[in-house]
C-alpha positions as CSV (number, residue, x, y, z in Angstrom):
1,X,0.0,0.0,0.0
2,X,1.5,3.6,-0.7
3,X,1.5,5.6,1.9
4,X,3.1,8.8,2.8
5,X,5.7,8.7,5.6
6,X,3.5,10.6,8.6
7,X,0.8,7.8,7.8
8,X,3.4,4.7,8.0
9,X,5.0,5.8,10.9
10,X,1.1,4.8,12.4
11,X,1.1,1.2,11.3
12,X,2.9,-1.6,12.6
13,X,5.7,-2.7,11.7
14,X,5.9,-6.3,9.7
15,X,9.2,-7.7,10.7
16,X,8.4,-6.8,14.6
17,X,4.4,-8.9,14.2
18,X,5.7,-11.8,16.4
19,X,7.9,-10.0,18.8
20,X,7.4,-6.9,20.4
21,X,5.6,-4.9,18.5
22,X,6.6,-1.5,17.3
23,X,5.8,1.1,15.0
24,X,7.1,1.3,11.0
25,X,10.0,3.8,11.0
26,X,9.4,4.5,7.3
27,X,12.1,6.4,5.7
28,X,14.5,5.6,8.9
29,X,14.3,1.8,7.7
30,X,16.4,0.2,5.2
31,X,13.2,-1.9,4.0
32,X,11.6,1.5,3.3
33,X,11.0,2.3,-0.8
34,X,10.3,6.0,-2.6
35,X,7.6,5.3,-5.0
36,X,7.8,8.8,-5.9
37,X,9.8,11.8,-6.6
38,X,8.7,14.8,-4.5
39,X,5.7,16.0,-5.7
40,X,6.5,19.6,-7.0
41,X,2.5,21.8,-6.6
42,X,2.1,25.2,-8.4
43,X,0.4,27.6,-6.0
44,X,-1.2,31.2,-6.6
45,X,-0.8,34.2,-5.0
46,X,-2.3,37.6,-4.7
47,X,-1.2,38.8,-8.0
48,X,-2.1,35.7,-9.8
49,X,1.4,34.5,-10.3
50,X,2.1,31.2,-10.0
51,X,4.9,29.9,-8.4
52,X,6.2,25.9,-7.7
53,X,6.8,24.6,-4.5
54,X,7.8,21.4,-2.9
55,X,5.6,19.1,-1.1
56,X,8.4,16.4,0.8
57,X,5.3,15.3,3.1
58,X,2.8,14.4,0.0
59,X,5.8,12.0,-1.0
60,X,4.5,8.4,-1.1
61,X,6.2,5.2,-0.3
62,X,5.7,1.3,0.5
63,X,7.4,-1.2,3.1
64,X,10.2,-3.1,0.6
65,X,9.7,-6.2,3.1
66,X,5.4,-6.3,3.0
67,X,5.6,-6.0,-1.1
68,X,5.6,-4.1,-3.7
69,X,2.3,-2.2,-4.2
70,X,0.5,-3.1,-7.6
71,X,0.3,0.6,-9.6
């Protein structure tokens, strides 16, 4: 399942299942896999010029140990 890292870090994590349980570390595991580049958002401001930005926290990944999501 993709997921961005703020909402992985509130699942379990699937090596610890049997043991003692704790929480994914997303991005702080080696397991952890980008499924995206950063997403990059045009926003508009009070003149009507557009300008991009970076989103790092709209950046969506998958556990490399659970599977590898179908796309």
């Amino acid at each position: 399942m993709l997921t961005n890292e703020q909402g992985a870090k509130q699942r379990w994590c699937h090596v610890t299942l049997g043991t003692n349980r704790s929480k994914c570390l997303a991005s702080e595991c080696m397991a952890w896999r980008w499924a995206e580049f950063t997403p990059h958002v045009y926003e508009q401001f009070d003149q009507g010029l557009l300008e991009e930005r970076e989103h790092p926290e709209e950046r969506r990944g998958f556990c490399g140990i659970a599977e590898q999501p179908k796309f």
